[in-house]
C-alpha positions in Angstrom: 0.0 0.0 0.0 1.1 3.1 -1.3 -0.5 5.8 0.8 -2.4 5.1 3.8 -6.2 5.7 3.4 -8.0 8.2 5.1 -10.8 6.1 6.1 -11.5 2.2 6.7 -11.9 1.3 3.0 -13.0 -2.5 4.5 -16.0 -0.4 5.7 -17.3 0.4 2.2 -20.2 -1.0 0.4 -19.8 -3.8 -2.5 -23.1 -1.8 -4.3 -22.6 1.2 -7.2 -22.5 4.3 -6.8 -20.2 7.8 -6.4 -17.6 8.4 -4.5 -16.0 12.2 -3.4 -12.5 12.7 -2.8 -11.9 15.6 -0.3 -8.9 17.8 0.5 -8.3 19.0 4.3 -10.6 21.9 3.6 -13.6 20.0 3.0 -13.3 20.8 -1.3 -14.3 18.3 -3.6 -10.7 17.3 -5.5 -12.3 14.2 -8.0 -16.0 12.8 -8.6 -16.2 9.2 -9.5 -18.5 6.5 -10.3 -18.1 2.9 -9.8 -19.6 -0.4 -10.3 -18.2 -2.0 -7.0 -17.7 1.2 -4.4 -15.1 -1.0 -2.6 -13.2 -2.2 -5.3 -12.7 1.1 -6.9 -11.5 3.4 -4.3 -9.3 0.8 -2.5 -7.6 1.0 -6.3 -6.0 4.5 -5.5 -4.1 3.5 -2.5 -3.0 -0.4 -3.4 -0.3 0.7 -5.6 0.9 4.3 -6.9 -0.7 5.8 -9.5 1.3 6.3 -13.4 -0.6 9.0 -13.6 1.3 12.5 -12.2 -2.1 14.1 -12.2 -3.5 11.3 -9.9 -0.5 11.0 -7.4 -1.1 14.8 -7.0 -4.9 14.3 -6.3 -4.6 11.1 -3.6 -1.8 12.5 -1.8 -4.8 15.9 -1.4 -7.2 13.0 0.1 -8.1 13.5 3.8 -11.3 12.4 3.2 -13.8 10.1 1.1 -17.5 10.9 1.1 -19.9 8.3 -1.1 -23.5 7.6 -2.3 -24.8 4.4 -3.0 -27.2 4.3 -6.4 -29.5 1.5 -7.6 -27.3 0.8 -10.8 -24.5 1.9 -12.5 -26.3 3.8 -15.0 -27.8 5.7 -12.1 -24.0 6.5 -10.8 -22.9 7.5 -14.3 -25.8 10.0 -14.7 -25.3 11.2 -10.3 -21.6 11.1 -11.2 -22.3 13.7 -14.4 -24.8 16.1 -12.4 -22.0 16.2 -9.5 -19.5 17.5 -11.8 -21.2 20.1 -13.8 -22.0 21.2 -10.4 -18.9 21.5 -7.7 -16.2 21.5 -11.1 -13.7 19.6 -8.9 -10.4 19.8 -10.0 -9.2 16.8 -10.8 -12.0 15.9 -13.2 -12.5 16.9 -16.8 -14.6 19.5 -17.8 -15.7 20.7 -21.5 -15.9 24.6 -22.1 -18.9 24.0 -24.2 -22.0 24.0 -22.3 -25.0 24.7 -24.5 -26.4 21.9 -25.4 -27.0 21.2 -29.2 -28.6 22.9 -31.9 -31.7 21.4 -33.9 -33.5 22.6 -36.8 -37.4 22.8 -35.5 -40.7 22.6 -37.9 -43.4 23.4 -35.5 -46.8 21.5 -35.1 -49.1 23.9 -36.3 -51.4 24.9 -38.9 -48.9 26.9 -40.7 -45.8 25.2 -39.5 -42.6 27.4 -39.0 -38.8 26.5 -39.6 -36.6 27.9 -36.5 -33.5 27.2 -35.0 -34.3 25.4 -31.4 -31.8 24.6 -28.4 -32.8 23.0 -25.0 -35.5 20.4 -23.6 -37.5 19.1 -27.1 -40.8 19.6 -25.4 -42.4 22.0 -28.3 -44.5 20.4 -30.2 -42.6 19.7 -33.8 -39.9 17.5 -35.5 -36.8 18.0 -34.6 -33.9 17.5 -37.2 -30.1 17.0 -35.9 -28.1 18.0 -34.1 -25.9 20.5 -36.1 -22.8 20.8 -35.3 -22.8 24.6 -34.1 -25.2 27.2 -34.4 -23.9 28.6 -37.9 -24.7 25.3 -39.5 -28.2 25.5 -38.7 -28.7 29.7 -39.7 -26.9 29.0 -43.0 -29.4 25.6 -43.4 -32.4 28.0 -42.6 -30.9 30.8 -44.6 -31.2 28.2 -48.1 -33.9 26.1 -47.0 -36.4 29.5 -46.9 -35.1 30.5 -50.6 -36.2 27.0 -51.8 -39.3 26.3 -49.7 -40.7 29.6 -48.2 -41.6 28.6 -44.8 -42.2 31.0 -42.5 -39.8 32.0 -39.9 -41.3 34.5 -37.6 -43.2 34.2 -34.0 -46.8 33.6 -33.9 -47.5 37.3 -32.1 -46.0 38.9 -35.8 -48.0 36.1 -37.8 -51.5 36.5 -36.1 -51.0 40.5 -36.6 -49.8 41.2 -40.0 -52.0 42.9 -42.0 -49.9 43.1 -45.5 -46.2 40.5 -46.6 -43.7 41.5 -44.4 -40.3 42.0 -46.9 -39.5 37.9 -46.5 -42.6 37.6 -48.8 -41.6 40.6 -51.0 -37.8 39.3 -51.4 -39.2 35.3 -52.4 -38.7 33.9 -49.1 -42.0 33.6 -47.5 -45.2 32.4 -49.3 -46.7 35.1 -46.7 -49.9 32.7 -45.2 -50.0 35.1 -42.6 -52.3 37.0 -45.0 -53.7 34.2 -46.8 -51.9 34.4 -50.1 -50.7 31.1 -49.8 -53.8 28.4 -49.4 -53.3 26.2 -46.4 -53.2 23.1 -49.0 -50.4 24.3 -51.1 -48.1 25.7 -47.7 -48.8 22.6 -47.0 -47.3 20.6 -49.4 -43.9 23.1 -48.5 -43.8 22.1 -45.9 -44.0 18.2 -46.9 -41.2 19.2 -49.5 -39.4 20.6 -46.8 -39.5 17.5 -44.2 -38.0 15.4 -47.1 -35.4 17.4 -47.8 -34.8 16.6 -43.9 -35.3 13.6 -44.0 -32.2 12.9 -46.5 -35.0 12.6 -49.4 -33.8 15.0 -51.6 -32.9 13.3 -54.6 -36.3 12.4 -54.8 -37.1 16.1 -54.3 -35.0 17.4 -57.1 -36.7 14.3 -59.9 -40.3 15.5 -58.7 -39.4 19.4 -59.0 -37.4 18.6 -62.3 -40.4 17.3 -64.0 -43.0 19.7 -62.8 -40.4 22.6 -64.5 -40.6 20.7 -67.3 -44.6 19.9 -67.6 -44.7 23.3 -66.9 -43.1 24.6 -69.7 -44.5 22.7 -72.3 -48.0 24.1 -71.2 -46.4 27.2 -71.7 -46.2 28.6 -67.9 -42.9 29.8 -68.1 -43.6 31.9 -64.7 -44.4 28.3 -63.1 -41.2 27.0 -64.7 -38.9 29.7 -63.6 -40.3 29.4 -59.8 -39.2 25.2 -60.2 -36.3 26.3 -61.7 -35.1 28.6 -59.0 -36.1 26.1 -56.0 -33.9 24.0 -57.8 -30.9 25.9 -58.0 -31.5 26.3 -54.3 -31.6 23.1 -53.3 -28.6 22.1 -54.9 -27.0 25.1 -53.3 -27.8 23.1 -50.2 -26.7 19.7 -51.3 -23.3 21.3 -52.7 -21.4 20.4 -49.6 -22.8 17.4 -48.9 -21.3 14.2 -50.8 -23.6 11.2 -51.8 -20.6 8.7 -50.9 -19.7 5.6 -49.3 -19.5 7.5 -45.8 -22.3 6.7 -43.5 -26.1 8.4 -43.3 -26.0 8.8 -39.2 -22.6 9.0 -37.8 -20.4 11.3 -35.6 -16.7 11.4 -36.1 -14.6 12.3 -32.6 -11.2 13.4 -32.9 -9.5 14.5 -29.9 -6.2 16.3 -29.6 -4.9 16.3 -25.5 -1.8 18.5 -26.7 -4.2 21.0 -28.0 -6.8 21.1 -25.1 -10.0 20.1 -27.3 -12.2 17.8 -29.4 -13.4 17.5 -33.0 -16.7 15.8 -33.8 -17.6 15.5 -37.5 -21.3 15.2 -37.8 -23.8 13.1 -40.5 -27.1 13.2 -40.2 -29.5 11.8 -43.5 -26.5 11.0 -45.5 -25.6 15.1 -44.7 -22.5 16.6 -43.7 -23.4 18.8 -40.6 -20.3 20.6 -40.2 -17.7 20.2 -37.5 -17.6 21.3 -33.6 -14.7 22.1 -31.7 -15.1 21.7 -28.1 -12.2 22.7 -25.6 -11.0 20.9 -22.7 -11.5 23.2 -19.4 -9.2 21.9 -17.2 -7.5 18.2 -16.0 -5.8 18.6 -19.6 -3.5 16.0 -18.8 -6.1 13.2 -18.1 -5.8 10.4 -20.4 -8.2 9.5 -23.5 -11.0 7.5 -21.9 -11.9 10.2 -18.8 -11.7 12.9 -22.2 -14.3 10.7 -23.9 -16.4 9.6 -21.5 -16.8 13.0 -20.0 -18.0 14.1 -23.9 -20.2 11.1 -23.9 -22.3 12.3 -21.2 -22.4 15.7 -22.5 -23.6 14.8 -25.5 -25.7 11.6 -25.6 -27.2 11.8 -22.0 -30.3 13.0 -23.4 -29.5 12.1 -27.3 -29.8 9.0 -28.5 -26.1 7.9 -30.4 -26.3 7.8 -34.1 -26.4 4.4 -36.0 -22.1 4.7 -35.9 -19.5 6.6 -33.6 -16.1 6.9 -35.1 -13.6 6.9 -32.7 -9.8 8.1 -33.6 -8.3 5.7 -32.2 -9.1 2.7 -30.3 -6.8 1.5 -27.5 -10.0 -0.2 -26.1 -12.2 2.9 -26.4 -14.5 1.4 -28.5 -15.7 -1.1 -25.5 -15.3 1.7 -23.3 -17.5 3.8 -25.0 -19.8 1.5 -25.8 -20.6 0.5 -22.4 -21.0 3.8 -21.1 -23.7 4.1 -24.0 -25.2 0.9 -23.7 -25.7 2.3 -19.8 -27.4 5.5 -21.4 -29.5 3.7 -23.5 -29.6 0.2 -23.2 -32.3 -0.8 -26.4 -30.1 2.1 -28.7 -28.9 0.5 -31.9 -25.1 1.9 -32.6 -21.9 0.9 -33.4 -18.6 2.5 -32.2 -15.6 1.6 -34.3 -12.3 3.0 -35.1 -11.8 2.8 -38.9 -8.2 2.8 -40.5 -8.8 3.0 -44.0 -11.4 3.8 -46.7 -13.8 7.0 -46.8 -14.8 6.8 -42.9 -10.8 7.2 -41.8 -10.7 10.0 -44.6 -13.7 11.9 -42.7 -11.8 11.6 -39.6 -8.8 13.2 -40.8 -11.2 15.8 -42.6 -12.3 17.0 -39.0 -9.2 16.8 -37.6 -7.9 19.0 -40.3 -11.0 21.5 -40.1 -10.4 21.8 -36.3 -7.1 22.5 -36.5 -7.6 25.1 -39.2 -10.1 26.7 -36.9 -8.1 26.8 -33.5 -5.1 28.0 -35.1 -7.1 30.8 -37.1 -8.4 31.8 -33.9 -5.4 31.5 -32.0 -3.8 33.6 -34.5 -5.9 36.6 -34.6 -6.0 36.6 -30.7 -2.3 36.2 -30.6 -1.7 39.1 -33.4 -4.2 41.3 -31.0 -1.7 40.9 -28.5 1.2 41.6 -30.1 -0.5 44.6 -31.7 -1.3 45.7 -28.1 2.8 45.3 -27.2 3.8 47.8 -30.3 0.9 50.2 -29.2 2.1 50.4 -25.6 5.7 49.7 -26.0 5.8 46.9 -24.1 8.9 45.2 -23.7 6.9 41.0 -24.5 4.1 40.3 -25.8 1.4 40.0 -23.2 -0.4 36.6 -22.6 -2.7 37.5 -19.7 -4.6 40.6 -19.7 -7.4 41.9 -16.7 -9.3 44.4 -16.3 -11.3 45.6 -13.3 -15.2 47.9 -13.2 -17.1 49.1 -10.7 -20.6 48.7 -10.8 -23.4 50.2 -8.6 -27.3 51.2 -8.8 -27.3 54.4 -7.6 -24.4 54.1 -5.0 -26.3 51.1 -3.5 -25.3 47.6 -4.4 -21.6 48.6 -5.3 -19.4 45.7 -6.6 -16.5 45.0 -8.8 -15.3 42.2 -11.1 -12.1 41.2 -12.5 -11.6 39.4 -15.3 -9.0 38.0 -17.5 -8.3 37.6 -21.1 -5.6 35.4 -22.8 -4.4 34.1 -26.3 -7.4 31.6 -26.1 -10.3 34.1 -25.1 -11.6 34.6 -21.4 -9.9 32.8 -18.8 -13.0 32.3 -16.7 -11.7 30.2 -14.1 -9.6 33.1 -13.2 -12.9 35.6 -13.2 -13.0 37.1 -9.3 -16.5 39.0 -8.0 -15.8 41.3 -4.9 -19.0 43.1 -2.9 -17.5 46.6 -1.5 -20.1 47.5 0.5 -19.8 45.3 3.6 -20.1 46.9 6.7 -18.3 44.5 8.3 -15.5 44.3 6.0 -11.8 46.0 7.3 -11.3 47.9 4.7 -13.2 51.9 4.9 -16.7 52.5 3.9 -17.6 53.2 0.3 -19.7 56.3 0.1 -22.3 56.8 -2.1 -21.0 56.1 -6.0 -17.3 57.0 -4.7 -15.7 55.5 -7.7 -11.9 55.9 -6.1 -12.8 54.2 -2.9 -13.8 51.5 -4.6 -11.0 50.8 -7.1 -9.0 51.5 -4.1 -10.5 48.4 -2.5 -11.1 46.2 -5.2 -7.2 46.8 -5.8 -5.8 46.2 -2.6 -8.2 43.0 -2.6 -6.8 41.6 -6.1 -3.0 42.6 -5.0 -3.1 41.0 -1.6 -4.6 37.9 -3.9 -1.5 38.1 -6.1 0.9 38.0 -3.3 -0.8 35.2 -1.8 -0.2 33.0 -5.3 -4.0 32.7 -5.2 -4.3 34.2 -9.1 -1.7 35.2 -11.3 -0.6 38.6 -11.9 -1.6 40.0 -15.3 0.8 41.4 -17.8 -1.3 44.3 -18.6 -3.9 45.6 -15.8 -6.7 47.9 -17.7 -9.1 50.3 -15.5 -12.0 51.4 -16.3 -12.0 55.2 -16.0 -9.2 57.9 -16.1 -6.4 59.8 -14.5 -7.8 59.7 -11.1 -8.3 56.0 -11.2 -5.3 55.3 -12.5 -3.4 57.1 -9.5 -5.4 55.3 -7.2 -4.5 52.1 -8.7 -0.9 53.3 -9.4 -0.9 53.9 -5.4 -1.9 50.5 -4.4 0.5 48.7 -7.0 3.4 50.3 -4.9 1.7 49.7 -1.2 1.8 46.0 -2.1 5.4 46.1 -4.1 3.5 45.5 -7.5 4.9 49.1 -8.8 6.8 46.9 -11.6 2.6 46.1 -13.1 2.0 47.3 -16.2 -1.5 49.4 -15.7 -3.5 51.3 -18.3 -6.6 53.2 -17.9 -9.6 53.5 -20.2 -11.3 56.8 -20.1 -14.9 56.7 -22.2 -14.5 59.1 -25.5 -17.1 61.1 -26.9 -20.6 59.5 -27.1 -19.4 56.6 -24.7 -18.4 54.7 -28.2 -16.3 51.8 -28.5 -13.3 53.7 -30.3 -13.6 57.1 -28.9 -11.3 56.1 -26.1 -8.6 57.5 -24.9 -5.5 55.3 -23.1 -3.6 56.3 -20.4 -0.5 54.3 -19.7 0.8 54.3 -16.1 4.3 54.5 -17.0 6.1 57.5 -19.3 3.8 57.5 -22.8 1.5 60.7 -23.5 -2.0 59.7 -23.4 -3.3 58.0 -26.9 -6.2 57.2 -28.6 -5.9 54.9 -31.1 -9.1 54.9 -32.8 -11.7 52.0 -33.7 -9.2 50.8 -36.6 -6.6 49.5 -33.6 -7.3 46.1 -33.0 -5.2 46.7 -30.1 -7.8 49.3 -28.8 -10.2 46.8 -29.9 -9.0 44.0 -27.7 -9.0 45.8 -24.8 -12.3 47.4 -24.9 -13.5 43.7 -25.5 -12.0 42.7 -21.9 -12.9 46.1 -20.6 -16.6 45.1 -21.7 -16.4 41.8 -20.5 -15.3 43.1 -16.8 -18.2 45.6 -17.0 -20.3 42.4 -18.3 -20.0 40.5 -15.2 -19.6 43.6 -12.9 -23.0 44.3 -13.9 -24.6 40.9 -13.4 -23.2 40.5 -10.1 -24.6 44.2 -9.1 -27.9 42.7 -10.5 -27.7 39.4 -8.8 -27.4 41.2 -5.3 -30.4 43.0 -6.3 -32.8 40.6 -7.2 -31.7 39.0 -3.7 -32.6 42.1 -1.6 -35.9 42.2 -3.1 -37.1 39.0 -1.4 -35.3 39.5 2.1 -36.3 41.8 4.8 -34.7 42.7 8.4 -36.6 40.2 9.8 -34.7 37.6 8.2 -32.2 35.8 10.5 -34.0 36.7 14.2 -34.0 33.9 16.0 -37.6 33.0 16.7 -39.2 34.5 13.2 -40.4 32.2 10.8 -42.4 32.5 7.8 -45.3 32.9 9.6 -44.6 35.6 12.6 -42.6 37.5 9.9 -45.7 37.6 7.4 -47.7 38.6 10.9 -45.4 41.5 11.8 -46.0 42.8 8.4 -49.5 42.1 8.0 -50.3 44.2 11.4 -47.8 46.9 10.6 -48.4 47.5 7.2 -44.9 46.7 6.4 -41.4 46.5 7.2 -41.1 50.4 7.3 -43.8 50.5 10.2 -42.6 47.5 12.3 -39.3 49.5 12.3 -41.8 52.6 13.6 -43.2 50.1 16.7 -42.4 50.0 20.3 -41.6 47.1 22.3 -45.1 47.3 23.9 -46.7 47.7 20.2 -44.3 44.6 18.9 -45.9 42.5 22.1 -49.2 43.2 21.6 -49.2 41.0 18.0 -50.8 37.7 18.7 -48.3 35.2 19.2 -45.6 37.3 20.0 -44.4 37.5 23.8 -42.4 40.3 25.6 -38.9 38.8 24.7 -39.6 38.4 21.3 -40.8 41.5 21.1 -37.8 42.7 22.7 -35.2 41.0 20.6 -36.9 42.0 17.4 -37.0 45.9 18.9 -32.6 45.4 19.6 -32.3 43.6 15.8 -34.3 46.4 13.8 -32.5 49.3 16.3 -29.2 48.2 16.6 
């Protein structure tokens, strides 16, 4: 035995179910799920781990918390829910967290065509899932050209009273004001299902011959209308190769080194497009925690396609197909790594496609930085840029955010909220919508957090606001021996427009404004934005909360039902507060010692 364990392992049930692994502060380092509880987490401290990553997480372990489930496909699904939930450290978590895009038709008289996320619990079919969001508009986009289904809400259909421009532009038969017969938008919307349902061969014979029947009766307008729904459609079947490859499959490529996942998607014989999902954090776990975590995040509530394509095997395949066949045990599916022919070409196409996307990204990100180096004259390229806001509603609710921005986009783990208007807090009162008290704070807060090695000091520090801001901020950096931080402030231009901005660098550059052609400028309004985002929703946050709490809250012998009492006999809060001791004992139900503790809690 390796390590000794921090509890009697002999003491654990044989049953499944999901175990917690806990550091000495009581924070959840790993989530698991296993078929035999005993089995499994006596496994981490028989022999040591190869894994780095999981010798660092057992030698955390102080203690091991577990559930016990009814089955194993119960403690897969517990085991899934725990982690999108505490985010422990040592497990993997995907950056993607919408859930998948489908193209909608409607149930309804005059069916619409819409783009639809979340639970499938409209009434309609539901075709997919697309691979991103832009998959499904440009679908939508071609699909309206050739078919003319509506796409807007039922409030604008049941009001119009003339076409809206879809109609006048040839993309909307317009039923909404019955120039289209219910029959006839009927039948596009039957043309429409079977060009979703992969039919659309037969589609483009039917349409062929009624272009030609028409024109030999001489309605060339008829014909021309065939004729452009046909050059339509095969706008939409351009991309999309009749071939060997499968109808229904998804293609998963996975690249550790790069920190994210490919998956090629077919549905009806159709090329969906690609997705690139990234890889939040436990980058270094191997292959099979990396695919079962996308397993669950993707076919918990889909059912698998007819084949899964798996880039390489290793004994993944059984691996994933037991986790499946746990998820949904009467699916028909098979998951198979190919090594030649047209399915290992697809894979290699969404690798390639993935690639060509991360690095395009990663490119222009990395170019704003260095732009932002040769505006600023810095003396390296940046890789981690924050910015702090203050935020408050009318100098009530103030708050602060800091976020940080990096060559891959926001570094959200690294996002911090602060609240600045604690009474109890050691650091000075904030006065009503005193904007230098509050950097001053929020500073010494994020400083004191940088000196602890509890986040990473930026390489550029942006704050919102000007001159005076920036000597507050200038003042703090040297109280906590930061003076070396490289700190810019933002002051608002003209109009409060993104571009109107002027820059003003802590250290010895004349102030600057770059205009809304800089894409350094651009960059770090973006951040700038993005801490004013959050800022913002936290200020919110706090007061939606104070809406439903009241003084009363917290007195030890108030419930519900005396607090709803108080109110009810004083007309509110504002007149309890107005109420003697004697007027407070005189409620029903209330004695003299309630009374009085709810008199010292509302007159402290």
């Amino acid at each position: 035995m390796w390590k000794e364990p921090p509890i009697n392992l002999s003491q654990l049930p044989r049953e499944p179910g999901v175990y917690r692994m806990l550091d000495s502060k009581r924070q959840v380092l790993y989530v698991g799920k296993a078929r035999n509880l005993r089995k499994r987490v006596s496994s981490y401290f028989q022999r040591q781990p190869e894994s780095p990553r999981t010798q660092a997480m057992v030698s955390q372990i102080c203690d091991i918390e577990f559930t016990i489930t009814t089955s194993e496909s119960m403690a897969l699904i517990q085991e899934h829910n725990l982690i999108k939930q505490l985010k422990p450290r040592y497990n993997v978590l995907l950056k993607d967290s919408k859930s998948y895009p489908y193209i909608l038709l409607t149930d309804e008289a005059y069916p619409r065509l819409q783009m639809y996320r979340g639970k499938r619990d409209v009434p309609g079919e539901y075709y997919g899932p697309f691979a991103n969001a832009h998959a499904v508009h440009q679908t939508l986009h071609l699909m309206q050209s050739a078919f003319h289904i509506r796409d807007c809400d039922n409030a604008e259909f049941n009001h119009r009273s003339r076409p809206c421009m879809q109609h006048q532009i040839g993309r909307c038969s317009a039923p909404c004001c019955d120039i289209v017969s219910q029959q006839t938008y009927a039948e596009q919307v039957s043309e429409a299902r079977a060009l979703l349902l992969g039919k659309d061969q037969e589609l483009l014979r039917q349409w062929e011959g009624e272009m030609m029947q028409a024109a030999e009766r001489l309605a060339y307008e008829r014909a021309r209308l065939f004729r452009d729904q046909i050059r339509a459609l095969r706008t939409i079947l351009a991309d999309a190769e009749q071939s060997e490859l499968p109808a229904n499959a998804d293609a998963i490529v996975w690249f550790p080194a790069s920190q994210h996942i490919a998956i090629g998607v077919r549905r009806n014989a159709r090329d969906l497009g690609v997705q690139t999902i990234r890889i939040k954090q436990a980058i270094d776990a191997d292959d099979t925690e990396v695919l079962q975590a996308l397993v669950l995040e993707r076919y918990r509530e889909e059912m698998p396609p007819a084949e899964i394509l798996l880039w390489r095997d290793d004994g993944l395949c059984q691996h994933i197909t037991s986790l499946l066949r746990l998820l949904h045990a009467s699916a028909r599916f098979e998951v198979r790594h190919p090594q030649r022919g047209p399915r290992a070409q697809w894979l290699e196409t969404a690798q390639k496609s993935s690639e060509q996307v991360q690095a395009s990204k990663q490119q222009q990100q990395q170019a704003a930085f260095e732009a932002v180096a040769t505006l600023l004259d810095l003396p390296a390229t940046p890789r981690l840029i924050a910015a702090v806001d203050n935020a408050h509603l009318g100098g009530q609710q103030t708050v602060a955010a800091m976020v940080y921005g990096g060559w891959q986009g926001p570094e959200k783990n690294l996002y911090r909220r602060y609240k600045l208007d604690d009474t109890e807090s050691e650091h000075r009162p904030i006065s009503d919508g005193d904007d230098y008290a509050a950097m001053e704070q929020v500073l010494s807060r994020f400083f004191k957090a940088i000196n602890s090695d509890d986040i990473p000091a930026p390489d550029l520090l942006l704050i919102d606001g000007g001159k005076g801001q920036l000597k507050v901020a200038m003042e703090e950096a040297a109280k906590a021996s930061l003076a070396d931080l490289k700190i810019v402030a933002i002051a608002k231009g003209a109009g409060r427009k993104v571009g109107n901005e002027t820059l003003f660098p802590a250290w010895d550059l004349a102030p600057m404004q770059p205009g809304r052609d800089s894409a350094a400028l651009m960059l770090m309004a973006r951040i700038r934005d993005e801490a004013h985002r959050f800022a913002g929703e936290y200020m919110r946050n706090r007061k939606k909360k104070a809406m439903f709490t009241s003084r009363l809250d917290g007195i030890d012998g108030v419930g519900t039902q005396k607090r709803a009492a108080l109110l009810r006999h004083f007309g509110g809060i504002e007149g309890v507060k107005k109420a003697s001791r004697e007027d407070l004992a005189k409620v029903p139900g209330f004695s003299s010692v309630l009374a009085e503790r709810i008199f010292q809690a509302l007159h402290q």
